[in-house]
N, C-alpha and C positions, 0 to 999 in steps of 0.2 A: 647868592640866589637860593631859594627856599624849593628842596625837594623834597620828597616822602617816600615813607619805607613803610611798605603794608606788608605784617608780619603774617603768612596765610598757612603755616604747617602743621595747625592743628586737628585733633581725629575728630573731635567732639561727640566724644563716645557716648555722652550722658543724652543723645538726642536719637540715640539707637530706640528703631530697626530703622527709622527715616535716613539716618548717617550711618554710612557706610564707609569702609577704607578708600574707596575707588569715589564715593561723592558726599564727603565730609562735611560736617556744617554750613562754611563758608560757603559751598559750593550749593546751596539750598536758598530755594525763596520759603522764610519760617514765615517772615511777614511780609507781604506785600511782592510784588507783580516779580520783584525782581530779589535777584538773587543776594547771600548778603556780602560776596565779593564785588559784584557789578557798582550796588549803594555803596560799599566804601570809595569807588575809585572815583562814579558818578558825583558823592560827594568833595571832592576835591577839584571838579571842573573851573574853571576860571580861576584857580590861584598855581594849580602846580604843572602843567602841560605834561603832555603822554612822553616825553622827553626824559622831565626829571622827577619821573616816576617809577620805584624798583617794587618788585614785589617778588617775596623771597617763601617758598613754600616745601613741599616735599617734593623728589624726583618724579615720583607714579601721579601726578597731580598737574604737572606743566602742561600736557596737550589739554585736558579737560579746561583748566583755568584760561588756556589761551584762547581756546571756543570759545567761550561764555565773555572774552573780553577782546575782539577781533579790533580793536583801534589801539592794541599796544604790539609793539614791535616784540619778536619773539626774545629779542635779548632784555627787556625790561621784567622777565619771568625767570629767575634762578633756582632752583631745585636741590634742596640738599639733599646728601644720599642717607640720611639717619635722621632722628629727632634726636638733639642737641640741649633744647630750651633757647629762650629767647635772648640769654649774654651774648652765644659763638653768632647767632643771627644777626644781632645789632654789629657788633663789630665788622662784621663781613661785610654787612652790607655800607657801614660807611668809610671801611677800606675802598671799596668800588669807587662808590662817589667820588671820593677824595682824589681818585685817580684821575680823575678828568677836571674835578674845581675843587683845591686844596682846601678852599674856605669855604664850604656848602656849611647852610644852615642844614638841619635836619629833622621833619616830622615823621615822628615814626607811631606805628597806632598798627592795632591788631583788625582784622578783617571782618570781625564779626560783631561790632558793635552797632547798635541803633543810636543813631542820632540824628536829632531836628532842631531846628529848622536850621538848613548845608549853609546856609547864606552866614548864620550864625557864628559856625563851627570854621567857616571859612575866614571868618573875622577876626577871630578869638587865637587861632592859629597864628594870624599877621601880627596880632597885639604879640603873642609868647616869643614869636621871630624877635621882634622890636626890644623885647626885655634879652633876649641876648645879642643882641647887637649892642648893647649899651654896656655889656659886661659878657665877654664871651666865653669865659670862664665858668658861665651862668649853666646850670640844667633846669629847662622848667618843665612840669609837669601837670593835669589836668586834673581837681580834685573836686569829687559829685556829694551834694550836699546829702548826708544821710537824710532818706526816707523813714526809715526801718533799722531795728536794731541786727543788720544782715551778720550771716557769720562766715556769707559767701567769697566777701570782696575785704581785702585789706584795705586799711586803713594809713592814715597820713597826717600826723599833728602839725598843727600850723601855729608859727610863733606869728614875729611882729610883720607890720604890713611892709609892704616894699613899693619903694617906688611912689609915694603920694596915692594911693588907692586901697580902697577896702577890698579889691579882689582878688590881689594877689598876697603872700604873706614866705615869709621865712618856714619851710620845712624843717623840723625840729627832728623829726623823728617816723618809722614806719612800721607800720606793724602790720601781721599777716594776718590770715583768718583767724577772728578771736572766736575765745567761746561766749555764747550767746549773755552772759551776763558782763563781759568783758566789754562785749558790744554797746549795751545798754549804758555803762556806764560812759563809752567813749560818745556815744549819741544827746546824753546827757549834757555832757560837758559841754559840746559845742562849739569846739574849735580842731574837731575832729571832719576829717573829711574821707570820703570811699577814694580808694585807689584806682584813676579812670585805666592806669597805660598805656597813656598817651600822651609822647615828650616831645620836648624841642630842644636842638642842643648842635651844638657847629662840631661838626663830624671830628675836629682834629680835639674836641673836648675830652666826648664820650671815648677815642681812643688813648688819648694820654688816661683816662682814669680806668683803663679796661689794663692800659699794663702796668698799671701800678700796683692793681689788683689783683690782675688774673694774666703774669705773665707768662704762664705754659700754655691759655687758651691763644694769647695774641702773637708767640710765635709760630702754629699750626696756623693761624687765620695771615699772617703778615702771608707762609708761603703760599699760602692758596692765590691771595692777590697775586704775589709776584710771578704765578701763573697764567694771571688773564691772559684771555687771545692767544696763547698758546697751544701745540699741538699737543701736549702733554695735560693741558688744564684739568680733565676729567678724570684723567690716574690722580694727580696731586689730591684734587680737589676730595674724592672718596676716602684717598689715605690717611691727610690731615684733618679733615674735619670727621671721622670715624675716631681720631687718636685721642679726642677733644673729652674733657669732662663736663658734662653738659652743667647748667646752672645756670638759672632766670636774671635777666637784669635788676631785679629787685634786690636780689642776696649778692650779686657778684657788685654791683656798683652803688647804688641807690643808699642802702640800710650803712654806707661808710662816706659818701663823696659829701664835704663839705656845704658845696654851696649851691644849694636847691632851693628852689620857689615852685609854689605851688599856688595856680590860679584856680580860684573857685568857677567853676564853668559856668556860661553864661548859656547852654546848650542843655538840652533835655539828652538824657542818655539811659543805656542797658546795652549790658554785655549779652543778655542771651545767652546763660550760662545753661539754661535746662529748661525743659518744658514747661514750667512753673513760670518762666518768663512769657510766655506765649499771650498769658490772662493779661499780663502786666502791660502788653504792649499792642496786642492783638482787639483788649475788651473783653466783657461777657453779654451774656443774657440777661433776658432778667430774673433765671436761676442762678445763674452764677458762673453758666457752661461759656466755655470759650470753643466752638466747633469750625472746622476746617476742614469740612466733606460734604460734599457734594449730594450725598444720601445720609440724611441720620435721622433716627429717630428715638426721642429721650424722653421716658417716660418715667416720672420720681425718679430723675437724674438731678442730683445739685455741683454743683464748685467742681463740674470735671471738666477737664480737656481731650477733646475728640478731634482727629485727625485722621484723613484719608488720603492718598494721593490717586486714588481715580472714583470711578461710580459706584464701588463695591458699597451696599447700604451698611448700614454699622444701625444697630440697637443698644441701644443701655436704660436695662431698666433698673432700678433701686440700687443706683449706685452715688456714695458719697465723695467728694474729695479725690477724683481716680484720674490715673492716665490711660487713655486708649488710642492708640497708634494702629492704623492698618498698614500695610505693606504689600505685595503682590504673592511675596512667598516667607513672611512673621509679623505675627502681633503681639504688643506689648498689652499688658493689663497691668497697673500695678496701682497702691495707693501713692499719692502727692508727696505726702511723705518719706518714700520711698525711693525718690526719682535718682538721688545720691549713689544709690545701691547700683544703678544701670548698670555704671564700669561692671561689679562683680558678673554681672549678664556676658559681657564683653569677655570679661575674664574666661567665667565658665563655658561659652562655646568655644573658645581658643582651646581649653586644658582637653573637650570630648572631639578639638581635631574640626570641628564645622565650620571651617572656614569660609566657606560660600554662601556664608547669614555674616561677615563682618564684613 
């Protein structure tokens, strides 16, 4: 059976003063009516039921996230008590599984992605299921045609095809954010693809290569499991998964495990990494302005992005290339360019103590 693990414990500091600790990216409508926790799970409707669906996030985030998604049972929300990264996440969470159906296939995908058209993404899923069913040994993963020579999103070289089909192919190799001429030349080439983060892989796969790899991570995570449903679960669970040395499944598994395929999506896609995504998925005008308030007015305003979350009116006059954020109690001003720098924002009200702006 084909379940999924929506990985949701990120701060998404670079979309500050909008995100907050307490209602983090995921937990935001950036684009469209709904929020982009709600779209991930919305998009998986008719293939993976409220059932065998886990979605693994931070402690301070479970009530908010269980609001905002009232058709999932409270135990389908697990909260970790730290950020980890995404290796200790993936193993835990397909320890869990594994607990109730040894041989779960397993979709796992971050929370904060846009993608269209669900009917698509739903299909393209059963196809990557189907390639490890055939070889369950297999890890597949989802690879976005460059647009842009990004220096945002890693990268993933594709050897020979697999399988009789031009869309999927032998991963060779994985590289992380290059520098922009690194980029250019991997866009060039053309058999370079963006890294979506979104796998498929039979639970009992990903943890054979997790302790092969990372066996001091997968003795902390075996005891956390062997704690489920017990009355001790939440001591264990803070102990061992605190003990943990954090590390993305890209470097702990991915960049060593032999045999990976990488299909070329057949799904339009953005991670929404930063407000610059907003233009990309949101539109502009026919200056260039991508606006999201309610009151604006833009007078020799070109290529900005303006956002409000209430009536507050917002002016921008003679501004080029800029981000402007309102908030109830901060505003962001900065140039596009710049948008990378936010963390330091994050940073610097953390170091002056202001914690009630994170």
């Amino acid at each position: 059976m084909l379940h999924a693990v929506i990985m949701a414990g990120g701060a998404g500091t670079r979309f500050w003063p909008l995100s907050r600790a307490g209602s983090p990216k995921q937990l935001l409508a950036l684009v469209g009516g709904q929020t982009m926790i709600q779209q991930t799970v919305d998009r998986l409707a008719g293939l993976v039921p409220a059932e065998r669906l886990l979605i693994v996030t931070n402690q301070k985030l479970i009530q908010p996230m269980a609001k905002q998604l009232p058709q999932l049972d409270a135990a389908r929300i697990l909260g970790e008590p730290c950020k980890r990264d995404t290796a200790p996440c993936v193993g835990l969470a397909a320890l869990l599984v594994g607990l109730n159906d040894p041989d779960a296939t397993l979709a796992v995908m971050p929370a904060d992605h846009l993608i269209s058209p669900p009917e698509v993404f739903r299909a393209a899923l059963q196809d990557a299921a189907e390639l490890v069913e055939s070889d369950p040994t297999r890890i597949v993963t989802f690879g976005i045609k460059p647009t842009y020579p990004a220096e945002v999103f890693g990268y993933i070289e594709c050897g020979e095809p697999v399988a009789k089909t031009n869309s999927a192919f032998r991963a060779t190799r994985f590289r992380e954010k290059p520098a922009r001429s690194v980029a250019e030349e991997y866009v060039q080439a053309g058999n370079f693809l963006w890294n979506s983060g979104i796998f498929v892989w039979k639970a009992k796969t990903i943890l054979n290569a997790l302790a092969q790899y990372e066996p001091a991570m997968m003795d902390h995570l075996r005891k956390i499991a062997a704690a489920w449903g017990g009355d001790d679960f939440q001591t264990v669970f803070d102990r061992e998964f605190s003990d943990i040395r954090g590390k993305s499944i890209d470097f702990a598994v991915m960049e060593h495990y032999p045999n990976i395929v990488v299909v070329k999506a057949p799904f339009t896609w953005d991670d929404v990494g930063s407000w610059q995504a907003i233009s990309r998925t949101a539109g502009v005008d026919t200056n260039g302005n991508t606006v999201q308030a309610a009151r604006h007015v833009g007078i020799r305003t070109t290529g900005t992005i303006v956002r409000s979350a209430d009536d507050h009116l917002l002016v921008t006059l003679g501004l080029t290339d800029c981000v402007v954020v309102h908030t109830p109690d901060a505003t962001l001003v900065a140039q596009k360019h710049e948008e990378e720098a936010i963390r330091e924002v994050v940073k610097e009200l953390e170091s002056r103590g202001w914690r009630e702006y994170l």
